[in-house]
N, C-alpha and C positions, 0 to 999 in steps of 0.2 A: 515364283518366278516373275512378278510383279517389276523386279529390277533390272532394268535396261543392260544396269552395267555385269549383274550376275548374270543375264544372258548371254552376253559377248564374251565375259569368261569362261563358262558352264559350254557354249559353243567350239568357243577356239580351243580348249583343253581338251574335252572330249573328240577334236577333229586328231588334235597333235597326239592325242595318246593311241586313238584307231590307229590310225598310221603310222607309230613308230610298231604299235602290236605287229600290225603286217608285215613291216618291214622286217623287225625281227625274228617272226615265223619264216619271213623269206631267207633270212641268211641263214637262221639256223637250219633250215630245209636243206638248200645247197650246199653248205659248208657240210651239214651231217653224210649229206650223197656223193660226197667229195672224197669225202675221209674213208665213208666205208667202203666205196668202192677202189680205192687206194689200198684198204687193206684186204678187200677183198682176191683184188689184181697178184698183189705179194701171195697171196693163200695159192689162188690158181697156176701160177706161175711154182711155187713149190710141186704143186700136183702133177705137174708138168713133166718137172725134173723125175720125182719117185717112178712116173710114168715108164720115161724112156731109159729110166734103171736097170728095171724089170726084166728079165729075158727067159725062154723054156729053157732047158736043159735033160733034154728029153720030157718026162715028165716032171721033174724038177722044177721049181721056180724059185730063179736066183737075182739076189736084187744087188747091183752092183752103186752101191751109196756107199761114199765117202764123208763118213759123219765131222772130220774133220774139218769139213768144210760146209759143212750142216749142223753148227753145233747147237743149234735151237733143239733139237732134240734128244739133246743129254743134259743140258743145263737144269738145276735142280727148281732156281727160281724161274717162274713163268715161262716153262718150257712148251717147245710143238708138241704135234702128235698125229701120228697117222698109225693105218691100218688097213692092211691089205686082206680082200677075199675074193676067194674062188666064185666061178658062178654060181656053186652049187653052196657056197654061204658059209664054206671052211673058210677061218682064217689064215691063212697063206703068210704074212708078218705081220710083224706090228714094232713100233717105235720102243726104246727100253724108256721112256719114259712114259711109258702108259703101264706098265708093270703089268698086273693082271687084266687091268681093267679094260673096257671094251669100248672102241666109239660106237655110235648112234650109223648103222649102215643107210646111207640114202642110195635110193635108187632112180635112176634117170639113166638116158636113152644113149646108145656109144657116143664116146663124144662130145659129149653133154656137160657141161659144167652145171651142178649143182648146189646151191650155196644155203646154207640154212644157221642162222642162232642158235646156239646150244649153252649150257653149262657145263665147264672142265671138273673134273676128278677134283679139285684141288676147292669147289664152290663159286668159282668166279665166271663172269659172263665170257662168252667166247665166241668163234664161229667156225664153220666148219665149210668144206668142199669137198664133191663127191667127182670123183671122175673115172667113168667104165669106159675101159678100152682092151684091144687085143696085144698082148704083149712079142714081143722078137722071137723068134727063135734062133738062138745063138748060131752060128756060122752059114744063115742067109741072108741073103740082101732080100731090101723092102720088096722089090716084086716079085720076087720068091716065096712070100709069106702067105700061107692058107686061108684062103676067104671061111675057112670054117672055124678058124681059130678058136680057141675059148677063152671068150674075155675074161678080164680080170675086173673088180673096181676097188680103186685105192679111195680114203677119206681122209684129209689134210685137215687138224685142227688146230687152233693157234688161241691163247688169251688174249684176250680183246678188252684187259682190265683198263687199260692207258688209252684205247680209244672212246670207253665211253667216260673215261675221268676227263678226254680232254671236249668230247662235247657236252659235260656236264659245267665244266667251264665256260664253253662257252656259251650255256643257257646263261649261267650266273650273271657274268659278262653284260651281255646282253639284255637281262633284267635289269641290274643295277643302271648300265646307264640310259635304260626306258624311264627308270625311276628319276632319274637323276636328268634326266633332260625335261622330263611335265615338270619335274617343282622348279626346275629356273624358267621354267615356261611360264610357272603360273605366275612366278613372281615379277617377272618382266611383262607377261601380258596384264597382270594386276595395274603395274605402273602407267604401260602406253594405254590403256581403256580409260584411266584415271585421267592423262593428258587430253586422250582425245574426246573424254566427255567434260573437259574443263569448262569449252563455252557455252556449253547448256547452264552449268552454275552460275557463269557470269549472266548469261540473260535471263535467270531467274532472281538474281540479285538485282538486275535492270528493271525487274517486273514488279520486283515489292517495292522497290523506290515510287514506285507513278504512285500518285497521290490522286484521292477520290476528287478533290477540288482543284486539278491540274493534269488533266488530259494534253497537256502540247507535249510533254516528255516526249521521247521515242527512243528504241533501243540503238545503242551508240556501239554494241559491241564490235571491234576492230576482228583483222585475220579470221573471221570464220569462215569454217569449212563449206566446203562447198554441197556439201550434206545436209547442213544445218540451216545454209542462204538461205532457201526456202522458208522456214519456218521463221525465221525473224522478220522478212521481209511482211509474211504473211500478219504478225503480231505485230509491227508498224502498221499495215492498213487497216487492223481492229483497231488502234486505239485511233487513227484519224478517223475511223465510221464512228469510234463512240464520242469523239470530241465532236463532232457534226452533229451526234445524235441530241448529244447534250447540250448544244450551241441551241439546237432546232427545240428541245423541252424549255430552256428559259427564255430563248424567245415567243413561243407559245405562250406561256404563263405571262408574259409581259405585256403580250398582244390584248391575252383577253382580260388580263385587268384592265388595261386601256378601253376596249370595247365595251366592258360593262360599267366603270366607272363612269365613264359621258355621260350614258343614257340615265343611269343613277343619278347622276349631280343634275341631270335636266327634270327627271321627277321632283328631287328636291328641291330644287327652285322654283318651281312650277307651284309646290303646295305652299312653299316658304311666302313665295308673294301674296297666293292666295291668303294665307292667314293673317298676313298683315292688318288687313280690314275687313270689316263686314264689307259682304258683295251679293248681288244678288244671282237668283239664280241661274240666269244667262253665262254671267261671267264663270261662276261656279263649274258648269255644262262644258266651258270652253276649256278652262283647263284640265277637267275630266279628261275630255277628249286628246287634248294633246300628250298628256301621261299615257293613255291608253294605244297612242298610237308609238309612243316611246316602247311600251310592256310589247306590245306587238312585235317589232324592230327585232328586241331583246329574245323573244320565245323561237322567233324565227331563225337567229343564229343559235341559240342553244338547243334547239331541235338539229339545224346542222350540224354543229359539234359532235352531237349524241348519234348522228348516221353516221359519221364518218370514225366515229369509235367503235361502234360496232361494225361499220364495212373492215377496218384494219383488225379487228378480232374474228372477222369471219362468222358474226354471230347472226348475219340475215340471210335469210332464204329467200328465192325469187319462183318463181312460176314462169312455164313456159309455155308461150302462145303466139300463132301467127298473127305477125301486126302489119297491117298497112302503112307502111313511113308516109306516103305523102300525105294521107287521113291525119294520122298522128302531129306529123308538124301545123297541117291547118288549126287543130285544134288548140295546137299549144299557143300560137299564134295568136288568138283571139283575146289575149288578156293583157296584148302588150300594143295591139293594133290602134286602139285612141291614141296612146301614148307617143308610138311614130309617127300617126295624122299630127297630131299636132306639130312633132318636129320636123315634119316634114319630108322624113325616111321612107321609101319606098322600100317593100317587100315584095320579094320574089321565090316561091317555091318552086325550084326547078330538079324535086323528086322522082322519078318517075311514078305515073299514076300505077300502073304495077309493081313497081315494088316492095316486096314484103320481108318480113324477119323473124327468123321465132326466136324471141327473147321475153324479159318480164315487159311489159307493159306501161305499167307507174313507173318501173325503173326509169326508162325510158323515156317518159315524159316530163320527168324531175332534172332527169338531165338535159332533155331538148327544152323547158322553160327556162332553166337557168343560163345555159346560152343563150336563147332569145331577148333575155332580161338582161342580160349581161350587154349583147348588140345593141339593144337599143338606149340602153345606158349611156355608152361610148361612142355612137355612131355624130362625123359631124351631122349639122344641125342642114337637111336635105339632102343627106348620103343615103346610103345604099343597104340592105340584108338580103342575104341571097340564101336557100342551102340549096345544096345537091347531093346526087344519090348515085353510085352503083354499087356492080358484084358483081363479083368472080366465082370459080367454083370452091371456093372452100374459105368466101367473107364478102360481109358488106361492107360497106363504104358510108359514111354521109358527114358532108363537110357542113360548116354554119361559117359565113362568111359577111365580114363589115369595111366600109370604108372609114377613114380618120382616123386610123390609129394611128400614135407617137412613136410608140416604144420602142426603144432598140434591143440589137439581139440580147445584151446583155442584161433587158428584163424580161424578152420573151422568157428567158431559161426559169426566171424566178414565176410565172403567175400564174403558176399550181400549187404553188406553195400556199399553205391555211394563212391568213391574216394579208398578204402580201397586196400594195396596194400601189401603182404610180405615183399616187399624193401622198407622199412617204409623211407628210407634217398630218396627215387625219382628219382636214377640214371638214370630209364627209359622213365624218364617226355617227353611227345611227341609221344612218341612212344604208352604207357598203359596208361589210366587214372584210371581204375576201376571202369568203369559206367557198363561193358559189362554183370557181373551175377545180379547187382543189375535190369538192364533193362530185364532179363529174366527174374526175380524174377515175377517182375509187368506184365509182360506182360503175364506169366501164372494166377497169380493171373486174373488180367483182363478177360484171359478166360474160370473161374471159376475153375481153376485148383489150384495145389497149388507145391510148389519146395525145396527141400530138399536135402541136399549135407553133405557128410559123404566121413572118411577118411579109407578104409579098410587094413585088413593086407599086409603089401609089399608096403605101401606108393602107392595103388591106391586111385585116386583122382574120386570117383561119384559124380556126378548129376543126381539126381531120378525129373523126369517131372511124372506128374500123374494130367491127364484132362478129366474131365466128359464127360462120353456118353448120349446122349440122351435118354430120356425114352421110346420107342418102345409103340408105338400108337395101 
């Protein structure tokens, strides 16, 4: 049952075929309780008549029936039948077409109509009515008549061959067109299930068309159901996330061929002039030095690279420990502090000195140096670096904040992205690569934080950090 479409068949057939079943247990139900109490009504109502036939004659019992006019009970084919007896179980009459033979005495209470199934003398199904009652006694009227009477009961039988041939028709009837209604069922529900899962076919013909090296496609299919919107809509925004995805992998790849190519053609250059001539060892020393500071540059982004591949794999673990933020930041501070004296950038930690956090540690300080390195990278030349700090009861807070920043919104949104740089021409290649906010990014994310960077009035440059507190046990 793997198939959509044999499910909605195997469903709707089986729903139409319960309920025509029901349906026609229902009519055959009513229709059978119709008929046989029709011919039961006919039975009772004879019984009726033989009833007030009946009359004493002293002791006598004289039945005053005009078979003429009853000739159900002379007829040779499919005749009545009754029978009369005393209370004491002699039989009093009986019909000439029961000949010798005897009906089935039912017993029930004066008055009482009795009705019961039997088989006729003749082998065929029947039905019978019992009815005991006190007969007349000829020339008195009804409230003349002795409460001590001795009742009589008469039994009324009848062939009941034509009423079970006509509800055996009408099971027939009634099977044939249960049968007869599921197969154009199925065949009509075969076709609309066929119709109405057409636009699945078309948008999987839409789906084999996309091509590995052409992600703009998108599924065009027209009239879809409103069942189905959904899922097309949903398979348009896949293939625009994997055309982004895949926009985002060659430019990556593009990026860091560019990143490591620079630095590579600056080693090469570097040795190429050196070997031109003998030099001595000073000069020798000098270019050392500057390759080395190249190989450096180089280890430092592919070390970034390699964290932020493993933060998006989920493959580092971190350690949890209360940390001092304002401690933490002074410390990181200290490796960037010449570098702002000389630019003339003022620093300002305005952390609270109580405030703490329990998170990893080095996490932490990888991510607060690289914004610091990053501010003082960018800050004008005797601007400003500020952070701050709080918390609420369920996160902390801490912003890192510069003046002189350019950028408008439309590159705030890009500079989390890996490579992403304002000097879009690379004149700094070697020196920035643009791994440093996208590696903070992750590494808050990783510890369950999350990172937001906005450009305020007066061309400050924020980074808003905000990382979960624990839940207090």
């Amino acid at each position: 049952m793997r198939s959509l479409r044999a499910r909605l068949l195997v469903g709707v057939i089986s729903g139409m075929a319960l309920l025509l079943v029901v349906f026609s247990i229902i009519i055959y139900t009513v229709f059978r309780r119709a008929l046989v109490n029709q011919f039961d009504a006919s039975l009772a109502a004879t019984a009726r008549i033989l009833a007030a036939s009946v009359e004493y004659e002293g002791d006598e019992i004289e039945l005053e029936l005009d078979f003429q006019k009853m000739p159900e009970f002379q007829r040779v084919e499919r005749p009545a039948y009754y029978q009369l007896w005393r209370d004491d179980g002699t039989v009093a009459a009986r019909s000439p077409s029961l000949g010798t033979d005897n009906l089935l005495r039912l017993e029930g209470s004066l008055g009482v109509l009795v009705f019961q199934a039997l088989q006729t003398g003749s082998g065929h199904p029947g039905r019978a009515v019992a009815l005991k009652f006190r007969p007349k006694i000829e020339g008195r009227d009804a409230d003349q008549q002795p409460a001590n009477q001795q009742p009589l009961t008469v039994v009324v039988a009848r062939d009941a061959s034509g009423l079970h041939s006509n509800l055996q028709f009408l099971g027939w009837l009634l099977l044939i067109a249960s049968v007869g209604t599921i197969t154009l069922s199925f065949l009509f529900a075969v076709f609309v299930v066929r119709q109405g899962l057409s636009p699945l076919d078309s948008i999987a013909t839409e789906i084999a068309s996309v091509r590995e090296d052409d992600l703009t496609t998108r599924i065009g299919t027209t009239s879809v159901p409103e069942e189905i919107l959904p899922i097309k809509n949903r398979l348009n925004d896949l293939l625009s996330r994997l055309e982004d995805a895949f926009k985002r992998e060659r430019r990556f790849t593009a990026d860091v061929t560019h990143e490591l190519r620079t630095p590579l053609a600056g080693i090469r250059s570097s040795i190429e002039v050196a070997l031109t001539r003998a030099r001595d060892t000073t000069e020798y020393r000098v270019v050392l030095s500057e390759c080395l500071a190249i190989v450096e540059n180089m280890q430092t982004m592919v070390n970034n690279l390699l964290m932020i591949a493993r933060l998006d794999a989920c493959q580092v673990t971190f350690r949890q420990e209360q940390t001092r933020l304002e401690k933490l930041v002074n410390s990181c501070w200290r490796c960037f502090s010449d570098k702002a004296l000389e630019r003339g950038i003022i620093f300002e930690n305005r952390v609270p000195a109580e405030m703490t956090c329990e998170s990893d540690p080095d996490s932490l300080s990888m991510v607060l140096s690289n914004l610091l390195d990053n501010a003082v990278e960018y800050t004008n030349e005797g601007g400003q670096i500020w952070t701050t700090g709080g918390q609420a009861d369920d996160c902390v807070e801490i912003t890192v904040a510069n003046t002189g920043c350019q950028l408008t919104s439309e590159e705030i949104s890009q500079v989390l992205e890996c490579f992403w740089r304002h000097d879009s021409s690379r004149t700094d290649t070697g020196a920035h690569c643009g791994l440093g906010l996208a590696l903070v990014q992750r590494l808050i994310r990783a510890l369950g934080g999350c990172t937001t960077v906005e450009v305020q009035n007066g061309g400050v440059f924020t980074v808003r950090l905000v990382l979960p507190r624990p839940a207090k046990s």
